[in-house]
N, C-alpha and C positions, 0 to 999 in steps of 0.2 A: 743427868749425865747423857740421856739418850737428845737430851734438848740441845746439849754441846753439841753434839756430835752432828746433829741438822745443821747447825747455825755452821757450824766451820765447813760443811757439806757447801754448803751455800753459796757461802764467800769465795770458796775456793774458783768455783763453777763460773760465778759473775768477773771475779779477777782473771778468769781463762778467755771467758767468750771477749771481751774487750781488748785482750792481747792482739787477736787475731782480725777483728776489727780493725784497729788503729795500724798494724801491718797491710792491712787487705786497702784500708782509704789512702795508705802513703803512696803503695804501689800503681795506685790507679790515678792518683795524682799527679805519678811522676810521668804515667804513658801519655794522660790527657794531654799534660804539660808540652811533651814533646810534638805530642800533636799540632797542637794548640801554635805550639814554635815554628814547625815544619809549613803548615797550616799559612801563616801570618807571611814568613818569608817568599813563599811561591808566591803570592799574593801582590808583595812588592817588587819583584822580578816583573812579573806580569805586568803593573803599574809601568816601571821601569820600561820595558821596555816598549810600550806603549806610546810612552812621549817620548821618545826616540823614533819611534816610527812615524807621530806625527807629522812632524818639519820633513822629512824626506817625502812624506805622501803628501804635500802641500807643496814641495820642491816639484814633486813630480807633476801635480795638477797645474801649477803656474805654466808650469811648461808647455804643458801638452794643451790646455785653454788658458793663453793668456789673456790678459785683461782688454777690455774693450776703451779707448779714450772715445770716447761717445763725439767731443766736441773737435777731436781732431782727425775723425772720421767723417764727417760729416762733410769736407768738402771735396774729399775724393769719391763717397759717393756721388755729389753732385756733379764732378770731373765726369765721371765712368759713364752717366747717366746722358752728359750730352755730347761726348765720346759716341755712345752709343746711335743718339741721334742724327749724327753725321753720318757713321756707317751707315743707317737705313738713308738718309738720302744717295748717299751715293748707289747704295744698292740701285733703289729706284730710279734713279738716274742713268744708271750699266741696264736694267732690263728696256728699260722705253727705248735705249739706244740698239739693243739688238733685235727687239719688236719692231724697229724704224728700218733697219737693214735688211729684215727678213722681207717685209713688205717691199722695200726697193727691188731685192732680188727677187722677187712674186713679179713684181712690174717689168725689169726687164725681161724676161722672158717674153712677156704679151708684148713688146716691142712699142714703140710709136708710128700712130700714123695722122694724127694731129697738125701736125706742122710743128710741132715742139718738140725741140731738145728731148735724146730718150734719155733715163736716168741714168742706165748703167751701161758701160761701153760694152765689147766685145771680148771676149777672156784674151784675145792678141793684146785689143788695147788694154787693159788693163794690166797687162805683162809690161804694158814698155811705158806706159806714165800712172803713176798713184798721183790722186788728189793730192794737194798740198795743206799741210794740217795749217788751219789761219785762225787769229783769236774772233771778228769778224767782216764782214763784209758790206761794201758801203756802194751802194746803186743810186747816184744820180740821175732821176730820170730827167730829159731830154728830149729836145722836140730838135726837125731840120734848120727853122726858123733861128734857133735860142744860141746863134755864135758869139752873141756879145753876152748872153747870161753866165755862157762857159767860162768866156775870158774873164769875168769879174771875179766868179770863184775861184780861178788857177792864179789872179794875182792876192786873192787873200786867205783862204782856209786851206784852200787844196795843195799839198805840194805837189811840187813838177820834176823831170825828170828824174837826175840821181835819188832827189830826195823823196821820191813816191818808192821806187824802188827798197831804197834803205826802211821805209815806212813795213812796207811786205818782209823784209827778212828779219829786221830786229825788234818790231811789234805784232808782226802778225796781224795785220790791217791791211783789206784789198778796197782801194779806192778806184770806183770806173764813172764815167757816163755812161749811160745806157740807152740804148736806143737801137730802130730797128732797122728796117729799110722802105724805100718808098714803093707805090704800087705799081713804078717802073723798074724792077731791077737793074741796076747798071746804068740807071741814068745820073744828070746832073747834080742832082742831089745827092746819091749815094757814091758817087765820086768829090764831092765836096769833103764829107765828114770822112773818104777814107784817105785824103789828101792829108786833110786833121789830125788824123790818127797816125800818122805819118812822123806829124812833126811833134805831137804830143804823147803818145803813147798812153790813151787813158780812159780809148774805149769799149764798151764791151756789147757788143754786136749781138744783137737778136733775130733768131730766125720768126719775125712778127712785121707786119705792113703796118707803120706809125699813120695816127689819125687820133684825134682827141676823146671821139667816143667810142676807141679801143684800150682805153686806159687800165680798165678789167680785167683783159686777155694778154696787155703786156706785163702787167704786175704778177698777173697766172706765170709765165712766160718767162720773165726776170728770177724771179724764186726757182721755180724749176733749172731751170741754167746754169744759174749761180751753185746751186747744192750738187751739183753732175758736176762743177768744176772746180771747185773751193770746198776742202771737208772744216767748216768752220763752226765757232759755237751760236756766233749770228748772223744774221742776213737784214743788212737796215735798206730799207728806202727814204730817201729824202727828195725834192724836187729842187729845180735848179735856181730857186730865185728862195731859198729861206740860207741863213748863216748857223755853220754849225763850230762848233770848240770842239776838236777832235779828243783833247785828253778829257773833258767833262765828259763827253758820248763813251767814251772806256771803261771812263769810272763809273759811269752808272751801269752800263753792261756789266762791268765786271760783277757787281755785288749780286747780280742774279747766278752768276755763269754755272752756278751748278743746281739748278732748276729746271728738270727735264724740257718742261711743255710752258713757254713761257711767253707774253705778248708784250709788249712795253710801248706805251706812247702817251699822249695826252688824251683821256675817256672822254667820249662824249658824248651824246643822245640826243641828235638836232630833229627838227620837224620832218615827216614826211610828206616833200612838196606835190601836190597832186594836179598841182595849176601848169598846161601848156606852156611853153613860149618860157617858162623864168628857168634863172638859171639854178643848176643839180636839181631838175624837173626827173620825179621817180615814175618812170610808165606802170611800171608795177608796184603802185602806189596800194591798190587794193590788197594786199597779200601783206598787210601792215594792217588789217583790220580798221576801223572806221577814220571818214577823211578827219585829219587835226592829229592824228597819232604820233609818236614820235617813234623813231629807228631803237632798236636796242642798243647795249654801248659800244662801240668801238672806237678806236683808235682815228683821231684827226689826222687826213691824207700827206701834209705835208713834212712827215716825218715818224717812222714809227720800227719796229724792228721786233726780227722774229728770233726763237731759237731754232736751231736743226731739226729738230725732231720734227718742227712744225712745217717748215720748210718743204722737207720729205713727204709730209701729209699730202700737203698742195700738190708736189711734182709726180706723185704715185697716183694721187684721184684725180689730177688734172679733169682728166672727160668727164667725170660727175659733178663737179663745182658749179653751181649756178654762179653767172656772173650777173650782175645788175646795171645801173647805169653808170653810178658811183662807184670807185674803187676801192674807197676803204671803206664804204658798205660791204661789198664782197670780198674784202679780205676779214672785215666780224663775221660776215655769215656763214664762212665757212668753217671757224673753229668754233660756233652754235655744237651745243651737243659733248665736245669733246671736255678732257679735262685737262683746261686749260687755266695757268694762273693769268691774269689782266692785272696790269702792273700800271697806274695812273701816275705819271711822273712829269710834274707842273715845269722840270725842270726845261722840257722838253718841246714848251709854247710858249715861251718869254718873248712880249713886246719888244720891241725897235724901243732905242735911246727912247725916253729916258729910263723904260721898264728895266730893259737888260741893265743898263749903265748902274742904276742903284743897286739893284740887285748882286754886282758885280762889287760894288764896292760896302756893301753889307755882309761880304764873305760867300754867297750864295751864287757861286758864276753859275752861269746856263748853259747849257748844253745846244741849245739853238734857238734861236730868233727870228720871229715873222710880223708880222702883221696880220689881224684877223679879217680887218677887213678889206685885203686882197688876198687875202690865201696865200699869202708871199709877202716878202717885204717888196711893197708899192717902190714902183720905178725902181725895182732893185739894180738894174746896169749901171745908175748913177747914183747908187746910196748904197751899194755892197761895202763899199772902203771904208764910209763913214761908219757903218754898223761895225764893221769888226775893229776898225781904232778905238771905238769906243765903251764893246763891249767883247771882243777877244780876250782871250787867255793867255795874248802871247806869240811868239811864232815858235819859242822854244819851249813851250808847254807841255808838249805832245811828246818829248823825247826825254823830259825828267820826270814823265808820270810813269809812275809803278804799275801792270795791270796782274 
């Protein structure tokens, strides 16, 4: 009886405690649950809106760095790059020109007393005439003797009257003879050429006494002149017995014209002659180091052309310039030293028919024509016509050329 009364103790006790159990795991079930629920949803909001955010943060990065086309970039770089290379020459080109000016106005002050042209006038004169801005300028040199070498050029390269003029306003091209006076002033001679000058209008007067072995001091002479009276981008010499294409002579300038410091002619490096009595005999042959040596390069006398900048060197140092016997020895030896570009341009030595002629008809016209071996074209009075019928550009060349 008392064993009943255990056992139903018992069972009663074990069927209570699992009541409260099975209550106590449901309730905890149902929080976890919730949890668990609540838990999971935040979760997929957050996901949500997450790629939603993406594309808008990808919308925003396109935006703000977009994409680079590597290969369609790449030639505006190369643009930009010689863009940029132009700029600096031009830079360079605007300082050398006002480093050229300052020095002019350094010179005029110390005035001339040379016998040559000062550079810069007087502040009256310069109030009442400015240089005339010119593309360049073209110095025939000239001797008393050379009336028929003139007249050969005025009836085939050179224009004459109206048409020299029209050449100066609508090309910007100053053509003269050059020359100076005799060691009479005011005699026959210098009444001759200014008779000339009268009827031609095409000379340009130098305060210099002509003589052959003054060629140095008139070329010194010539550039200084020319630069005080023409603000141009060059100053050519040519002599009066070589033929020259005026619109060739342009176009080659041209392609320099924005090159500060620039020399242009045919290079050479001929012997330095030490022997008496022969002709272009150098007195100061020793100063070329041992006899057989040759000259350094410069520029062949019968045609060669400067820019301003250099121009101005010449007419500013005049007094310092050694001259030599040669002339265009002392037009190389005085840009020795400087930085200077030398421009070797073949176009600028072409042989007499048949050289020019082929060359002429190979598409390659020349810019001028001599002979080497007279330093001119031989007997040029009676062979100037023939060279240029045969090897001219034309008479109307020079006015449909672009510069």
């Amino acid at each position: 009886m008392g064993m009943g009364r255990y056992q139903k103790s018992t069972t009663s006790s074990s069927s209570g405690v699992s009541a409260r159990w099975v209550f106590f795991l449901c309730v905890s079930s149902f929080v976890l649950g919730v949890l668990v629920v609540n838990r999971l949803l935040g979760t997929s909001e957050t996901v949500d809106g997450i790629e939603r955010a993406l594309p808008l943060q990808n919308d925003q990065a396109r935006s703000l760095h977009p994409l680079i086309d590597c290969e369609s970039k790449e030639g505006d770089i190369l643009s930009r790059v010689s863009h940029t290379h132009d700029v600096i020459k031009t830079l360079d080109k605007t300082i050398s020109s006002l480093e050229v000016e300052l020095a002019t106005a350094r010179a005029a002050r110390s005035g001339g007393g040379d016998g040559s042209p000062t550079v810069a006038k007087s502040e009256a004169d310069k109030s009442n005439k400015i240089r005339p801005r010119m593309f360049f300028v073209v110095g025939i040199m000239t001797a008393f003797s050379s009336r028929k070498r003139r007249d050969s050029i005025r009836g085939t390269w050179l224009p004459k009257g109206e048409e020299l003029k029209r050449l100066e306003t609508e090309k910007g091209i100053i053509m003269r003879f050059v020359i100076g006076h005799s060691s009479s002033p005011g005699g026959v001679l210098d009444h001759t050429i200014e008779a000339e000058e009268e009827q031609h209008k095409d000379f340009f007067r130098l305060n210099h006494i002509e003589g052959y072995h003054e060629l140095s001091t008139k070329t010194q002479i010539y550039f200084s002149s020319a630069v005080a009276k023409w603000d141009a981008d060059f100053y050519v010499k040519v002599d009066d017995d070589v033929h020259v294409n005026l619109g060739m002579l342009g176009s080659t300038l041209a392609r320099h014209r924005w090159k500060p410091r620039v020399y242009i002619g045919c290079m050479k490096s001929g012997p330095v002659l030490a022997q008496k009595g022969v002709k272009y005999h150098e007195p100061e042959y020793w100063k070329f180091g041992e006899e057989g040596n040759k000259y350094f390069r410069h520029a062949t006398g019968q045609i060669y052309a400067i820019s301003k900048d250099l121009a101005t060197y010449i007419s500013v140092n005049r007094r310092l310039l050694h001259k030599y016997a040669n002339e265009d020895v002392s037009l190389g030896s005085w840009f020795i030293g400087l930085d200077v570009e030398h421009m070797d341009d073949r176009s600028l030595c072409c042989g007499t028919p048949l050289d020019c002629e082929w060359k002429g008809q190979a598409g390659n016209p020349c810019a001028a024509s001599f002979d080497w071996s007279c330093s001119g074209i031989c007997k040029s009075v009676d062979r100037m016509l023939q060279v240029h019928q045969r090897c001219g550009e034309g008479d109307g060349a020079i006015w449909h050329t672009s510069f």
